[in-house]
C-alpha positions as CSV (number, residue, x, y, z in Angstrom):
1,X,-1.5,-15.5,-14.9
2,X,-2.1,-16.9,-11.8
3,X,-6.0,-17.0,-10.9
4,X,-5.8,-18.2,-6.9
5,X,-5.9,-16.5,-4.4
6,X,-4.7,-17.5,-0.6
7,X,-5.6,-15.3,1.7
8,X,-4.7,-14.6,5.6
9,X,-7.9,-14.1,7.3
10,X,-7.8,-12.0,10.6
11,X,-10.7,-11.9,12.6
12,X,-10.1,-9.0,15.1
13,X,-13.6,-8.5,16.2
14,X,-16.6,-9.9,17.5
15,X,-18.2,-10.9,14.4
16,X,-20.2,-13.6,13.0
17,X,-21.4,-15.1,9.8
18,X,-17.9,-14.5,8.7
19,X,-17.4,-16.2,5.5
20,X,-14.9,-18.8,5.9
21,X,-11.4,-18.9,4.3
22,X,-12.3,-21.3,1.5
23,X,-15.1,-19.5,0.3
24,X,-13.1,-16.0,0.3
25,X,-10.4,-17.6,-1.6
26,X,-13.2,-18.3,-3.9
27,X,-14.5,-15.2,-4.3
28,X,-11.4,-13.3,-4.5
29,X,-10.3,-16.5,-7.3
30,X,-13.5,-15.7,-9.5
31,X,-12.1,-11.9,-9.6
32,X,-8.8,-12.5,-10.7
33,X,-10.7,-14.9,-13.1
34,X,-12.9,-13.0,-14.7
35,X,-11.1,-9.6,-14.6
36,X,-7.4,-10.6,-15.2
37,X,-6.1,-7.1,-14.5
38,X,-3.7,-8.3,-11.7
39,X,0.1,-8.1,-11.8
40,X,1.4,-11.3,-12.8
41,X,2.1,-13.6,-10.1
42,X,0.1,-12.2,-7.8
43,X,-1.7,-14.4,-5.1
44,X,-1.8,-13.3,-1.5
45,X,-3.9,-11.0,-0.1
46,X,-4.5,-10.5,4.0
47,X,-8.0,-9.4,5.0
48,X,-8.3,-8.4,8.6
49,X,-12.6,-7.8,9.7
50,X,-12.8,-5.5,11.9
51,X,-15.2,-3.2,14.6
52,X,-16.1,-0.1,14.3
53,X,-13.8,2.0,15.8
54,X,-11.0,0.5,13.8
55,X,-12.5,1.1,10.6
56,X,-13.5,4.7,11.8
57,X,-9.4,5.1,12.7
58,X,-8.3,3.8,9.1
59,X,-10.8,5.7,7.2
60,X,-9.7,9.1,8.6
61,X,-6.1,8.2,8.8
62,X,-6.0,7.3,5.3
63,X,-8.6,8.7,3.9
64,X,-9.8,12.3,6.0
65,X,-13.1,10.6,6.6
66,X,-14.1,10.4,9.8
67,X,-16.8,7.5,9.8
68,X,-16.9,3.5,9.7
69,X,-16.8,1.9,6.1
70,X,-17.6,-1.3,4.9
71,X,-14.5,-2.3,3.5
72,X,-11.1,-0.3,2.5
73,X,-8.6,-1.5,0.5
74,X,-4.6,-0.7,0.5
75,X,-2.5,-1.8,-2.9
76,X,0.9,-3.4,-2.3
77,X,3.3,-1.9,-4.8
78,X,6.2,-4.6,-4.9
79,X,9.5,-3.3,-7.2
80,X,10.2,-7.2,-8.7
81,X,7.6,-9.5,-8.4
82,X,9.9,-12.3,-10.5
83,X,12.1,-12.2,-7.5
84,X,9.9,-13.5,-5.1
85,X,10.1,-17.1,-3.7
86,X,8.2,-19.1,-5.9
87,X,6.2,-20.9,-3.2
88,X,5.5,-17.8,-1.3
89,X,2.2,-15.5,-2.2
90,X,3.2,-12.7,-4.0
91,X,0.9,-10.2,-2.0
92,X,-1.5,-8.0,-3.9
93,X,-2.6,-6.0,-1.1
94,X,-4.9,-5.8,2.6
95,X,-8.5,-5.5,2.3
96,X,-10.1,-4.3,5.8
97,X,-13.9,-4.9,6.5
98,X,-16.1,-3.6,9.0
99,X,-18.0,-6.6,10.3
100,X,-20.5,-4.4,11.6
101,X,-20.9,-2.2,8.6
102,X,-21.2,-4.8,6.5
103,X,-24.5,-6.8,8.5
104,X,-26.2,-3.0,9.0
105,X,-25.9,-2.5,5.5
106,X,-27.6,-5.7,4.7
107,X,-30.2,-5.8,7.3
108,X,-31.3,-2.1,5.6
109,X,-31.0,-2.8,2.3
110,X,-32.9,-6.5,2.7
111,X,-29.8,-8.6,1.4
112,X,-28.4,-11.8,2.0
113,X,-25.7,-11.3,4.7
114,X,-23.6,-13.7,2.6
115,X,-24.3,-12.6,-0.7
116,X,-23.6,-9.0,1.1
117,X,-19.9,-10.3,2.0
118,X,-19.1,-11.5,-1.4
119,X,-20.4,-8.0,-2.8
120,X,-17.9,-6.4,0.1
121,X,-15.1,-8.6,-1.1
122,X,-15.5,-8.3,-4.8
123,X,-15.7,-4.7,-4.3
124,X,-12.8,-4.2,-2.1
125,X,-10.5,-6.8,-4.8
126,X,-11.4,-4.4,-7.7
127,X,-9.8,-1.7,-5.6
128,X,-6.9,-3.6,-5.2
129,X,-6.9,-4.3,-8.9
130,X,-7.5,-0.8,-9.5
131,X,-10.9,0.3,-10.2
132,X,-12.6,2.8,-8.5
133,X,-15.9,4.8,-8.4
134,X,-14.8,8.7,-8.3
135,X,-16.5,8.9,-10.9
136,X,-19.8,8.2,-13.1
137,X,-18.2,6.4,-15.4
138,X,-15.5,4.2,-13.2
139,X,-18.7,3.6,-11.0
140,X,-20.1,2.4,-14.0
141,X,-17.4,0.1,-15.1
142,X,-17.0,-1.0,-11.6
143,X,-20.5,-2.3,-11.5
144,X,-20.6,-3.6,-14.5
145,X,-17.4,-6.0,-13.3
146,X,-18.8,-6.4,-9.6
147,X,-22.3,-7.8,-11.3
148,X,-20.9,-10.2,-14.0
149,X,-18.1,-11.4,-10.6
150,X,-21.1,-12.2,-8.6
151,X,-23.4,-13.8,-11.0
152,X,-20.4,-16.2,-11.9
153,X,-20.2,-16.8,-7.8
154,X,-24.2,-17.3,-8.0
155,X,-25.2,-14.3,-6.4
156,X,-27.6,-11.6,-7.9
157,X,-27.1,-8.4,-8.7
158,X,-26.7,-6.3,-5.5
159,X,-27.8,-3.3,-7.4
160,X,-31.6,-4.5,-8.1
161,X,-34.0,-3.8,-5.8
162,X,-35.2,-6.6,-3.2
């Protein structure tokens, strides 16, 4: 299985303190690393930071809530992945974070802004691989994942108090 990851990076707000695209690869790498979950062959993934107002518009267009979020993830669900060009990506999916959402959130819980993207993007990959948090026990398993992904990246647990 292939464990890279090349991402498109689309900056479509004023944000700053943007990880850069080498250390997202990174991060996004270390999950398909550690996890192994994804289909294989997969490798591309386009993440587009965003204001605001255009993660308000996503969340309630896609998911009936009507609020910012820090990040939001959409699965690509590709028919014959052993038919794609083999130096082309083989896209698993858009990740979409709110630039602002993500520095409010770690100004009030006293994070690291980066180590708060790397959270944001760990979370958002495990969506794309799957995972989610409906429920106690796929919150659990989540966490579990997200925790043992950062502390391979170097970053502590994001779930201990500061």
């Amino acid at each position: 299985m292939n464990t890279r990851i090349s991402a498109d990076l689309q900056i479509a707000c004023e944000a700053t303190e943007v990880p850069g695209k080498n250390e997202i690869e990174a991060c996004l790498s270390a999950v398909l690393r550690i996890d192994g979950s994804a289909p294989a062959g997969a490798s591309g993934i386009s993440i587009r930071v965003v204001d605001e107002a255009e993660s308000r518009a996503l969340n309630l267009g896609y998911r009936g809530k009507d609020r910012s979020t820090n990040v939001l993830a959409f699965s690509v669900d590709l028919p014959d992945i052993g038919a794609w060009p083999e130096s082309t990506p083989v896209p698993l999916g858009d990740l979409v974070i709110c630039a602002p959402v993500v520095v409010r959130e770690a100004a009030e819980q006293g994070k690291d802004l980066a180590a708060h993207w790397m959270h944001m993007l760990v979370h958002g990959m495990l969506h794309l691989l799957g995972y989610d948090h409906e429920s106690e026990d796929q919150a659990d398993t989540m966490e579990v994942l997200e925790i043992r992904i950062l502390q391979d990246l170097g970053v502590k647990n994001p779930y201990e108090d500061n």
